[in-house]
Backbone as numpy.savetxt, mean C-alpha at the origin, in Angstrom:
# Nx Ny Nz CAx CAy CAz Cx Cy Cz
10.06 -21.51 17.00 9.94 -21.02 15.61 11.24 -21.30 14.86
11.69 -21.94 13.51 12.12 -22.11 12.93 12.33 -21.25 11.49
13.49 -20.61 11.72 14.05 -20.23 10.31 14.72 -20.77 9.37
13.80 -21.20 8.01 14.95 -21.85 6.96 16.50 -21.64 6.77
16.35 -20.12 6.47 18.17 -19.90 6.27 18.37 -19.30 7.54
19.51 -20.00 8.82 20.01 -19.04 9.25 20.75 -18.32 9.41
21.67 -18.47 8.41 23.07 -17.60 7.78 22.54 -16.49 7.31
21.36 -16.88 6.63 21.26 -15.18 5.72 20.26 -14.14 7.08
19.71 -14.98 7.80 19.17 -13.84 9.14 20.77 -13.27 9.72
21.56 -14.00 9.89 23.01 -13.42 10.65 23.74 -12.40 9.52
23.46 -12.35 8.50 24.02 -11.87 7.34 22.86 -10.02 7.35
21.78 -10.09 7.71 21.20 -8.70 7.25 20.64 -8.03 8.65
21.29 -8.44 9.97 21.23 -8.04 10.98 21.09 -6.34 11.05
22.01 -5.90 9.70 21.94 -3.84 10.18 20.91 -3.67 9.42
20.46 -4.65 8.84 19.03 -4.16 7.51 17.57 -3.83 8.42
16.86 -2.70 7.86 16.18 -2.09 8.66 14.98 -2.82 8.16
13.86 -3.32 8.81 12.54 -3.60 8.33 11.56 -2.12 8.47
11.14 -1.59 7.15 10.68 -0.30 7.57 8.71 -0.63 7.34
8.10 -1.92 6.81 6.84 -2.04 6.36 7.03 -3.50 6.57
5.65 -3.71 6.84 5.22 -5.38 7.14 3.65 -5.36 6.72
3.40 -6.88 5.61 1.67 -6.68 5.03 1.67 -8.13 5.60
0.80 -8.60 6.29 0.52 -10.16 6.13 -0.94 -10.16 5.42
-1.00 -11.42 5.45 -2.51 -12.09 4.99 -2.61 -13.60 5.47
-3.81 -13.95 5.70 -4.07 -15.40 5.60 -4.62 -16.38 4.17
-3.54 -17.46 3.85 -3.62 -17.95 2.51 -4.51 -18.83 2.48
-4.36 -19.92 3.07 -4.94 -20.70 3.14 -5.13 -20.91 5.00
-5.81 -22.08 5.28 -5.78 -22.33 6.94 -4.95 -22.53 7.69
-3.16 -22.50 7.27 -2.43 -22.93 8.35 -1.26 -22.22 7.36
-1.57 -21.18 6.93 -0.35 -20.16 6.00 -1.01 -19.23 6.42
0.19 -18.06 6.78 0.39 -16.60 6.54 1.44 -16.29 5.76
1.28 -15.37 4.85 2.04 -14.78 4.04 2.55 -13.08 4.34
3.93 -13.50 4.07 4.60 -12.17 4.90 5.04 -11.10 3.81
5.08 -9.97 3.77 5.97 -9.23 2.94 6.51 -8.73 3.85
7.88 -7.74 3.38 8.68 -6.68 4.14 9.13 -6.40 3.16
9.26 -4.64 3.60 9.95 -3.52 2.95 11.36 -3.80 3.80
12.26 -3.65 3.55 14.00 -3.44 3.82 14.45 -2.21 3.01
15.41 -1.91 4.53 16.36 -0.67 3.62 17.42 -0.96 2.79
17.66 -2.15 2.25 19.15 -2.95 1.90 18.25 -3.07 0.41
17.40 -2.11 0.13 16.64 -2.83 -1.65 15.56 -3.34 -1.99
15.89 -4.25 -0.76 14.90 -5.42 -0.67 13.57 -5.53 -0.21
12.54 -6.42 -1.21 11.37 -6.97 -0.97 11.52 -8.60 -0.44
10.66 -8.52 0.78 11.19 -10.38 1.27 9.84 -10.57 1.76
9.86 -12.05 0.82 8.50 -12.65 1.36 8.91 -14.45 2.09
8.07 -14.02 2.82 8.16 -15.79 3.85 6.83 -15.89 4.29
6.51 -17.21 4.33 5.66 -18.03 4.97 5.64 -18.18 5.84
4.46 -18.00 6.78 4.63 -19.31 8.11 3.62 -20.09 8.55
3.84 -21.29 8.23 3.19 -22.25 8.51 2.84 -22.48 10.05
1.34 -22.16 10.39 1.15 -22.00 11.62 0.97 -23.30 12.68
0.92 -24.55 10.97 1.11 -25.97 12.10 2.24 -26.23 12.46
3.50 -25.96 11.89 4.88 -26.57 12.21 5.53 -25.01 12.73
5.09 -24.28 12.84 5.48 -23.14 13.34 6.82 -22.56 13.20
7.02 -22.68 11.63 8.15 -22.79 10.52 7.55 -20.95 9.86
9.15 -20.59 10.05 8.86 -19.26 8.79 9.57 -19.32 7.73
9.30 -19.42 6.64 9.71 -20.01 5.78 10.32 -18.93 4.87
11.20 -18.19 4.01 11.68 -17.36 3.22 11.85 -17.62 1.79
11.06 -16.99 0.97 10.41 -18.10 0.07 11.10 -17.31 -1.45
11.27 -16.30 -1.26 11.50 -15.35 -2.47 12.18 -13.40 -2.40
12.37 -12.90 -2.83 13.35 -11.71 -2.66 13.08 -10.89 -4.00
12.99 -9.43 -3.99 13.10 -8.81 -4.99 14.17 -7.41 -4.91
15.19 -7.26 -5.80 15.94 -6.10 -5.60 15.45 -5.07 -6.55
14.48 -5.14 -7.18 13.93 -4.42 -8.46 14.34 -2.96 -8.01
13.55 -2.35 -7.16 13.49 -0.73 -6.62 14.88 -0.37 -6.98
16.02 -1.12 -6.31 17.61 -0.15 -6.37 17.69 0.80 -5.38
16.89 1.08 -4.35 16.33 2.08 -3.70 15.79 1.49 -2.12
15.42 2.18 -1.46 14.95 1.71 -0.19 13.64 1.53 -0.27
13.41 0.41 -0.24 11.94 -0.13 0.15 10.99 0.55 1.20
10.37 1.85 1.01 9.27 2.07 2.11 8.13 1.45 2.25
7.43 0.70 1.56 6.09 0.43 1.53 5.54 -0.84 0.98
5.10 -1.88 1.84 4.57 -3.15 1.09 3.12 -3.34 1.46
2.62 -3.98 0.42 0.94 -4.09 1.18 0.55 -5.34 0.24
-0.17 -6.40 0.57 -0.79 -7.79 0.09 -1.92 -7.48 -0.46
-2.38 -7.56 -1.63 -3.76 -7.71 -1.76 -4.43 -9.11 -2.96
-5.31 -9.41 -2.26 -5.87 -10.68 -2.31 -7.24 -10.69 -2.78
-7.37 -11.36 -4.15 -8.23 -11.50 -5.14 -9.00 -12.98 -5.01
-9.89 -13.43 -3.87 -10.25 -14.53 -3.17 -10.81 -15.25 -4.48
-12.04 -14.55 -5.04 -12.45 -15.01 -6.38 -12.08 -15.73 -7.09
-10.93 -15.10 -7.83 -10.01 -15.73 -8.55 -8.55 -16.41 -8.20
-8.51 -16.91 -7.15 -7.57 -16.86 -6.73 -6.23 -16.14 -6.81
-6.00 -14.68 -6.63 -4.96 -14.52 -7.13 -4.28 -13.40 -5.93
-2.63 -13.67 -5.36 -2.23 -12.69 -4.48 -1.49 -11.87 -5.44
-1.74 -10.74 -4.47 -0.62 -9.55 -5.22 -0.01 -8.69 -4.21
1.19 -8.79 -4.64 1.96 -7.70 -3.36 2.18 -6.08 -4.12
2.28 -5.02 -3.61 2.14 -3.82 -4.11 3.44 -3.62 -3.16
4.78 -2.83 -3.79 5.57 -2.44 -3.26 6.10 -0.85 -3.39
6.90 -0.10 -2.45 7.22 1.45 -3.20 8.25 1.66 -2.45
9.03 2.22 -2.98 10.35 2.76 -2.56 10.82 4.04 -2.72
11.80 4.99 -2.37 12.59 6.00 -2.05 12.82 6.31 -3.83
12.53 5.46 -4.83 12.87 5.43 -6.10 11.59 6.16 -7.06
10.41 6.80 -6.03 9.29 7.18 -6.92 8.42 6.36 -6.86
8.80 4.85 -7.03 7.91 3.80 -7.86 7.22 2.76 -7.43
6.33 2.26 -7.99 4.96 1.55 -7.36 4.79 0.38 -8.44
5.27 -0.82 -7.30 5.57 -1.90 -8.69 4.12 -3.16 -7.95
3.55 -3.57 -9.12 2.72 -5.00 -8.27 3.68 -6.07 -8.97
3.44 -7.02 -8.02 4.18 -8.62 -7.86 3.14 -9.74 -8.07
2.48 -10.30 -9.16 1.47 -11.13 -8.92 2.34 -12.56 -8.48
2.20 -12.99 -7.52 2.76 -13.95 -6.89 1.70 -15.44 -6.91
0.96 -15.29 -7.53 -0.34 -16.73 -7.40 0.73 -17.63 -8.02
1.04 -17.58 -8.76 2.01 -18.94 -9.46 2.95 -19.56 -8.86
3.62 -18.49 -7.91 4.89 -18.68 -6.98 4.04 -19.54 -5.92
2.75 -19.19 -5.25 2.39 -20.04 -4.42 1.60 -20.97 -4.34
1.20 -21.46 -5.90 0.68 -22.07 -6.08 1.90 -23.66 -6.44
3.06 -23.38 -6.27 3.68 -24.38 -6.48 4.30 -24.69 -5.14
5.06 -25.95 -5.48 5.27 -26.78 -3.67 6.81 -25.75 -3.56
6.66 -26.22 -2.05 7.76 -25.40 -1.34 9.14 -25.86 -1.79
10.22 -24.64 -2.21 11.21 -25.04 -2.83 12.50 -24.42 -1.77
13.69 -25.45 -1.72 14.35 -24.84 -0.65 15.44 -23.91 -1.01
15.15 -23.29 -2.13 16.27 -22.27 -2.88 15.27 -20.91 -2.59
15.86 -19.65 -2.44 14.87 -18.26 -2.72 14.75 -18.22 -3.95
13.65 -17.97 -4.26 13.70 -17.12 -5.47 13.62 -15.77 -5.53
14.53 -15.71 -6.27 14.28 -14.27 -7.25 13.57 -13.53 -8.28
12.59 -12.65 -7.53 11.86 -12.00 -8.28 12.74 -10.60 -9.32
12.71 -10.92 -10.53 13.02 -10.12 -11.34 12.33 -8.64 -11.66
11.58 -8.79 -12.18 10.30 -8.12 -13.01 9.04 -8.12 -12.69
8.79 -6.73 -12.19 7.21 -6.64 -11.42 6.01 -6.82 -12.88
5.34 -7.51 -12.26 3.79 -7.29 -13.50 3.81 -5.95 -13.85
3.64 -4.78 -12.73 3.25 -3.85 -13.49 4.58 -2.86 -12.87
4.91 -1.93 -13.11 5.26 -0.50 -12.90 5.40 0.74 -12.61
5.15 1.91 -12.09 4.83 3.24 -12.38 5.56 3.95 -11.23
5.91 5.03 -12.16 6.94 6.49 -11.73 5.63 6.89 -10.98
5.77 6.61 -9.96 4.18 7.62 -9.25 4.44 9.18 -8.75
5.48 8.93 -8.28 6.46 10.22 -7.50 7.78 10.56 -8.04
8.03 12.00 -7.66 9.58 12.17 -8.25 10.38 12.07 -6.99
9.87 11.75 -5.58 11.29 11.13 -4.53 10.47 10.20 -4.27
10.80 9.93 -3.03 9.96 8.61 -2.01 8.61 8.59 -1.86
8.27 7.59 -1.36 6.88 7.20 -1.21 6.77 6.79 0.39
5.69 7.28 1.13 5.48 7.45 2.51 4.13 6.47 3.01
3.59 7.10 2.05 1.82 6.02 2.26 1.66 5.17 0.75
1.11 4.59 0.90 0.64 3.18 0.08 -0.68 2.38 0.46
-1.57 2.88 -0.36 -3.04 1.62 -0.27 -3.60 1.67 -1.92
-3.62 0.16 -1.36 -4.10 -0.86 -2.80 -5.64 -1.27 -2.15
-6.22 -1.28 -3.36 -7.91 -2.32 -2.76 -8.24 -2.54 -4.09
-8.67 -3.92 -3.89 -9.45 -3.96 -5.01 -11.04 -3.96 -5.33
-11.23 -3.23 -6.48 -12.59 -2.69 -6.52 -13.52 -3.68 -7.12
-15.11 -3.81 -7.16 -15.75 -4.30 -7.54 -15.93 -4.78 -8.92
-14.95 -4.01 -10.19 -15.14 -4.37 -11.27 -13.93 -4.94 -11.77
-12.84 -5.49 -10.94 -11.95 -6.55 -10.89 -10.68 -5.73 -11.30
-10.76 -4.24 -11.09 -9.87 -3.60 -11.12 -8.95 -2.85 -9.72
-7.41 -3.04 -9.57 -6.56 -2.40 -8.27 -6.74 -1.00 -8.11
-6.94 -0.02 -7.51 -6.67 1.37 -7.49 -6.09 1.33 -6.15
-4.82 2.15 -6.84 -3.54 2.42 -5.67 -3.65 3.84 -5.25
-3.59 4.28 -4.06 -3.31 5.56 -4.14 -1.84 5.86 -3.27
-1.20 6.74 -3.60 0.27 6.94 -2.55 0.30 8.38 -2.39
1.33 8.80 -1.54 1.45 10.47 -1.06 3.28 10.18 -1.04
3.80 10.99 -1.26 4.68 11.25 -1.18 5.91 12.24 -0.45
7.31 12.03 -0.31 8.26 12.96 -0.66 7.63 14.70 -0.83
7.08 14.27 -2.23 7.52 15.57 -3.16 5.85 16.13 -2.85
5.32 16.26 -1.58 4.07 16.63 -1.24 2.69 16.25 -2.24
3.10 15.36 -2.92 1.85 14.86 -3.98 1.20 13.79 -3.30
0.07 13.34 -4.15 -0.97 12.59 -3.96 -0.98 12.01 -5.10
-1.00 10.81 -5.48 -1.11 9.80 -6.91 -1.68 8.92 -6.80
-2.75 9.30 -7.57 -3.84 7.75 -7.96 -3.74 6.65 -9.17
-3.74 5.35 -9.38 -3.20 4.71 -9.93 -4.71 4.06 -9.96
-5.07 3.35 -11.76 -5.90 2.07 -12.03 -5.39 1.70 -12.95
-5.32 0.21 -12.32 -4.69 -1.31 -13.46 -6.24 -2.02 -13.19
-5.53 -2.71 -13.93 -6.51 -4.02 -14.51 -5.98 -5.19 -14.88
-6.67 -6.37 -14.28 -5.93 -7.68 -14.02 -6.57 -8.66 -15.11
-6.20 -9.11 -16.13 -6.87 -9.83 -17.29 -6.56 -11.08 -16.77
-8.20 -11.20 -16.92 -8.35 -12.57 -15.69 -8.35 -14.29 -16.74
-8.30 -13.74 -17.98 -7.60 -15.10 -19.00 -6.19 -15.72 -18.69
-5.85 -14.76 -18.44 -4.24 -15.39 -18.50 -3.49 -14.83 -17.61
-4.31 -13.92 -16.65 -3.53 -13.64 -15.10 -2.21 -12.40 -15.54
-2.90 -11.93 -16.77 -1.48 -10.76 -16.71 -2.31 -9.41 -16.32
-1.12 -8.72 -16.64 -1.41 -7.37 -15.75 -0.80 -6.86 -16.73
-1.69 -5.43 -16.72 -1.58 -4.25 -17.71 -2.21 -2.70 -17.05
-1.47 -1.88 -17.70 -1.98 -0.55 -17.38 -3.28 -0.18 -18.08
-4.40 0.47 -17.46 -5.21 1.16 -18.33 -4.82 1.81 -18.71
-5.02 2.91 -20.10 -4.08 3.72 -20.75 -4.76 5.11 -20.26
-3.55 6.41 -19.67 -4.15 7.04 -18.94 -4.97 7.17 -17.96
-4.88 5.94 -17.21 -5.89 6.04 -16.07 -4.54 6.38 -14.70
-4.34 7.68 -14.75 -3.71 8.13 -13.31 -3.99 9.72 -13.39
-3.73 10.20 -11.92 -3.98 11.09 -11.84 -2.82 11.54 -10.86
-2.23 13.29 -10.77 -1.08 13.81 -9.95 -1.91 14.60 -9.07
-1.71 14.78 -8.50 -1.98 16.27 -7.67 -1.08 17.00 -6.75
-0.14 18.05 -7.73 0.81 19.11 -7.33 0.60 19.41 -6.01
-1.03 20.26 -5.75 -0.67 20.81 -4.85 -1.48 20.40 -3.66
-1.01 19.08 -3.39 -2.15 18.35 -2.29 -2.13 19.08 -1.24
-0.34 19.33 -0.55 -0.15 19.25 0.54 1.05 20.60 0.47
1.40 21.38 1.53 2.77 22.11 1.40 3.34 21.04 2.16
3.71 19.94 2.29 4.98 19.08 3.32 4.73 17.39 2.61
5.47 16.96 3.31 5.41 15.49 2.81 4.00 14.96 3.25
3.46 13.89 2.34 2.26 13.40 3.07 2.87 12.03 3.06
2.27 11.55 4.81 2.95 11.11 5.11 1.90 9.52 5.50
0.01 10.01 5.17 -0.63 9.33 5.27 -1.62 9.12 4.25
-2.28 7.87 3.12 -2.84 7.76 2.13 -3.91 7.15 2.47
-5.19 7.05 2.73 -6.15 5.90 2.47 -7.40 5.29 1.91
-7.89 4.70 0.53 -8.98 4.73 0.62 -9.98 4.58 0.96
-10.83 5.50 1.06 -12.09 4.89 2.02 -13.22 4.06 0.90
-12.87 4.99 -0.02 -14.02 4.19 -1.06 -13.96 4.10 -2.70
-14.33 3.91 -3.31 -14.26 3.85 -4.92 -13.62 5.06 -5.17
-14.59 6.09 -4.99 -14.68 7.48 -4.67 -14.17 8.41 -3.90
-13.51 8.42 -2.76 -13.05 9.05 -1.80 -12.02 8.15 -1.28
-10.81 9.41 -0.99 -9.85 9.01 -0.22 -9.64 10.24 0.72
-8.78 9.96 1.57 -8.07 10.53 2.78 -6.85 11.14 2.88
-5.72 11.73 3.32 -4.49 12.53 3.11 -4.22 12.75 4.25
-2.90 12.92 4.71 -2.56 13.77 6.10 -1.35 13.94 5.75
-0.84 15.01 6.04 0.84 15.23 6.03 1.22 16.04 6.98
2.56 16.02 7.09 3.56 16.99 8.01 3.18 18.53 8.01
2.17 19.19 6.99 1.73 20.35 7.25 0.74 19.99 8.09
0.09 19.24 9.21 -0.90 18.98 10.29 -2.33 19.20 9.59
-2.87 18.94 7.90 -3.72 18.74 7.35 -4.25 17.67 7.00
-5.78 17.28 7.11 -6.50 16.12 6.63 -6.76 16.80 5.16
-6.34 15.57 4.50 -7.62 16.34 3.33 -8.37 14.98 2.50
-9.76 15.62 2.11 -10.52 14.62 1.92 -10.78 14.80 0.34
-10.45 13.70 -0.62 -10.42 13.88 -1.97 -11.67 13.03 -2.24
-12.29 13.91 -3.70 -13.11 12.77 -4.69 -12.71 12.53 -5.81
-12.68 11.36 -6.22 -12.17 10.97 -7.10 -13.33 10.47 -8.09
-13.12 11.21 -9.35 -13.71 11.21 -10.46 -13.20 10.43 -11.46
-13.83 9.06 -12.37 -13.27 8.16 -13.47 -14.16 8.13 -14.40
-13.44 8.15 -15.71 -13.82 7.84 -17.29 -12.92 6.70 -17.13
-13.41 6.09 -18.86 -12.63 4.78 -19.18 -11.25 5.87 -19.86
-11.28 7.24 -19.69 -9.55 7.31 -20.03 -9.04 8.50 -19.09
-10.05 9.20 -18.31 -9.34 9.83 -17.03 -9.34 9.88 -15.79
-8.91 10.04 -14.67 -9.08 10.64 -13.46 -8.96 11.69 -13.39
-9.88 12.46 -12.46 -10.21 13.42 -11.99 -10.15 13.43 -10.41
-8.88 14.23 -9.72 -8.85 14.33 -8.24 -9.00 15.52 -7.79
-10.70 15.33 -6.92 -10.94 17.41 -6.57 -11.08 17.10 -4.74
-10.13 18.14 -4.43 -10.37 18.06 -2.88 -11.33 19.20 -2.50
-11.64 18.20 -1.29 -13.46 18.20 -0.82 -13.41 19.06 0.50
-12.88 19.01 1.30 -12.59 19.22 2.30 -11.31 19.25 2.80
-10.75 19.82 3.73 -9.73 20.27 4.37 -9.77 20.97 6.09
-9.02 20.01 6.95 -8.84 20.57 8.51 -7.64 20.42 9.09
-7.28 21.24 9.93 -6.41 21.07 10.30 -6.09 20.25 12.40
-4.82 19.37 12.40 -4.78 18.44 13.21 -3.93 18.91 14.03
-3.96 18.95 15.32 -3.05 19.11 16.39 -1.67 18.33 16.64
-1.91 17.20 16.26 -0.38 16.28 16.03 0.00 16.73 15.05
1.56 16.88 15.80 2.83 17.14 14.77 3.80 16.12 14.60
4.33 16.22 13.33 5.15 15.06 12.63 4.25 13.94 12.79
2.71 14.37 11.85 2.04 12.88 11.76 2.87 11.77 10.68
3.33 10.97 11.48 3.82 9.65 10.41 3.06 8.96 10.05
1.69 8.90 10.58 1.00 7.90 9.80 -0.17 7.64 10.37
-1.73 7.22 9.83 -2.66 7.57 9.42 -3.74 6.31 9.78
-4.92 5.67 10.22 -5.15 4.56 10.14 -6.72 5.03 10.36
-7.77 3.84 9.28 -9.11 4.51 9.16 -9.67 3.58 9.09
-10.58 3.38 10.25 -12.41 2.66 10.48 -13.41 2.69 10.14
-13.95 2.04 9.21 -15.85 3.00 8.88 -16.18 1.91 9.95
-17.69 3.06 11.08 -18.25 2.41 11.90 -19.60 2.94 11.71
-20.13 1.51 11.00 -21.92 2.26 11.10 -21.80 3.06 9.44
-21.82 4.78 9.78 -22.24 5.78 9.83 -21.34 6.83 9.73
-20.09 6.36 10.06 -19.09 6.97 10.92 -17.96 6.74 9.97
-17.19 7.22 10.08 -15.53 7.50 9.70 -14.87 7.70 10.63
-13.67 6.77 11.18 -12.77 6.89 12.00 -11.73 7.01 11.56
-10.84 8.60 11.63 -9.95 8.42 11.43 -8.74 8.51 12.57
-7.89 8.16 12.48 -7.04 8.00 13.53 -5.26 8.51 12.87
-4.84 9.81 13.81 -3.54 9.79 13.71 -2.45 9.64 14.55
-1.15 9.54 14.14 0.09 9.47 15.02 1.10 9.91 14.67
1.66 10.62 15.58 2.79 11.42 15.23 3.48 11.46 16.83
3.38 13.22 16.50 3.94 13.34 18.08 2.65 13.73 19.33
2.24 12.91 19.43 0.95 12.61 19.79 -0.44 11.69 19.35
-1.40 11.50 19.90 -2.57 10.58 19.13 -3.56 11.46 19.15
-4.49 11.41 17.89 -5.70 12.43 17.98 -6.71 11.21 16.29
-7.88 11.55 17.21 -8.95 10.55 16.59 -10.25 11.58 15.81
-10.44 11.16 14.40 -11.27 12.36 14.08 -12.73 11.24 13.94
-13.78 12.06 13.76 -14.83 11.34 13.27 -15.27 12.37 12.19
-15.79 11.37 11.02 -16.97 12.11 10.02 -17.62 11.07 9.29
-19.23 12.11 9.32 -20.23 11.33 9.19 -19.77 10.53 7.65
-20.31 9.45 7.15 -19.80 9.15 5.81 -21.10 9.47 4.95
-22.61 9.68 5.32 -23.26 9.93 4.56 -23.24 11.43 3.57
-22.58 12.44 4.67 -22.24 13.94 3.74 -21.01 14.10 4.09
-20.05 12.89 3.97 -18.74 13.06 4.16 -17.99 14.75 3.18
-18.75 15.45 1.95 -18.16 16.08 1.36 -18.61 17.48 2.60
-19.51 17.22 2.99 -19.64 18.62 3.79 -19.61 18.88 5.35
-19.52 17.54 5.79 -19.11 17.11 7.00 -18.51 17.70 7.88
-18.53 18.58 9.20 -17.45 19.31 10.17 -17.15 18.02 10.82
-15.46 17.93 10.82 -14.94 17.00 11.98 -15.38 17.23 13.09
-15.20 16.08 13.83 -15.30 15.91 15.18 -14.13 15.65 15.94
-12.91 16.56 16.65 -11.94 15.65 16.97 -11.90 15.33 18.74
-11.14 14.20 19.01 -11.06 13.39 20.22 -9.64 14.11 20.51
């Protein structure tokens, strides 16, 4: 395996990698993000025929420690987007299609200025999921620091590939959690997932107008792992798999057809 720069790998040796998103671009590209504690957003390539990783671009935007990166990929239209969050509150997207749509250049670039923006949290950010929905719109959701839950919808104007906020389309929720949440995920348009350091699942619905959200929690149980760090979820069938980790592993199931009234099942 081959690294373009190897001065700057000998150069960020104490820098912590705290998040990693790949994707497959095309047939013989993967595309890398990483969160770093040094600021930094770093994206590289690797070309899986020459078995080259390539370091292609850098963002110091946050000022802050990078917790959270995630890829999401608009096949349709061709378009990638990286979703990043940091120790700074904030939840920036990166539309990167232009960057990779041009030939390989042997300088980094520097990413300046995210497409989009938002104060999601008033400390850090712990969980992070982006998907994109059926009507060509991102909904982000994150948990935080400051025991909140924040839902986010943009919209990608598919003329000219910019990015804009819907106006008022977010939602807070004070009192998700008493502790940090430390796990976010959506399961669906409609429903998301929660877990934090108070050893609680909680299961939200999420309600949209073209100018509000509405976040009402549905359910609530409590989990035998302590200091869950983090959260990971399967639909099988019928089924909802959720899966945690902390100081221990414990696996929940719920049905998804009356997911709102559903008794867990735990493993």
């Amino acid at each position: 395996m081959v690294l373009r720069d190897r001065n700057f790998i000998r150069k960020i040796k104490d820098t912590r990698f705290l998040d990693i998103s790949t994707a497959l671009l095309f047939e013989n590209n993967i595309l890398i993000a990483i969160a770093c504690s040094d600021t930094t957003m770093k994206i590289w390539i690797h070309d899986l025929l020459t078995n080259d990783v390539l370091f292609i671009a850098e963002s110091r935007y946050h000022n802050r420690c990078v917790t959270k990166v995630q890829i999401i990929q608009n096949l349709d239209e061709q378009q990638v987007f990286v979703l990043s969050a940091g120790t700074d509150g904030k939840i920036c997207l990166w539309d990167l299609s232009k960057l990779l749509s041009q030939p390989r250049s042997s300088s980094i670039i520097n990413l300046e200025e995210p497409n989009f923006c938002v104060v999601a949290h008033h400390s850090g950010i712990n969980s992070l999921h982006g998907v994109l929905t059926d009507n060509g719109k991102i909904l982000i959701a994150s948990g935080g620091d400051d025991n909140c839950v924040s839902v986010n919808v943009i919209e990608v104007q598919k003329k000219d590939c910019r990015i804009r906020e819907l106006k008022n389309i977010a939602t807070y929720s004070k009192a998700a959690h008493s502790s940090n949440v430390t796990g976010m995920k959506i399961i669906e348009s409609n429903k998301l997932v929660s877990v934090s350091i108070d050893q609680r699942i909680c299961l939200w619905k999420l309600s949209s107008t073209e100018e509000r959200l509405t976040l009402n929690l549905e359910k609530t149980t409590y989990v035998n792992v302590a200091d869950c760090v983090d959260m990971s979820i399967l639909r099988d069938g019928s089924k909802l798999l959720i899966g945690l980790a902390g100081l221990g592993l414990q696996l929940f199931t719920f049905p998804l057809i009356h997911i709102n009234t559903a008794e867990p099942h735990s493993k």
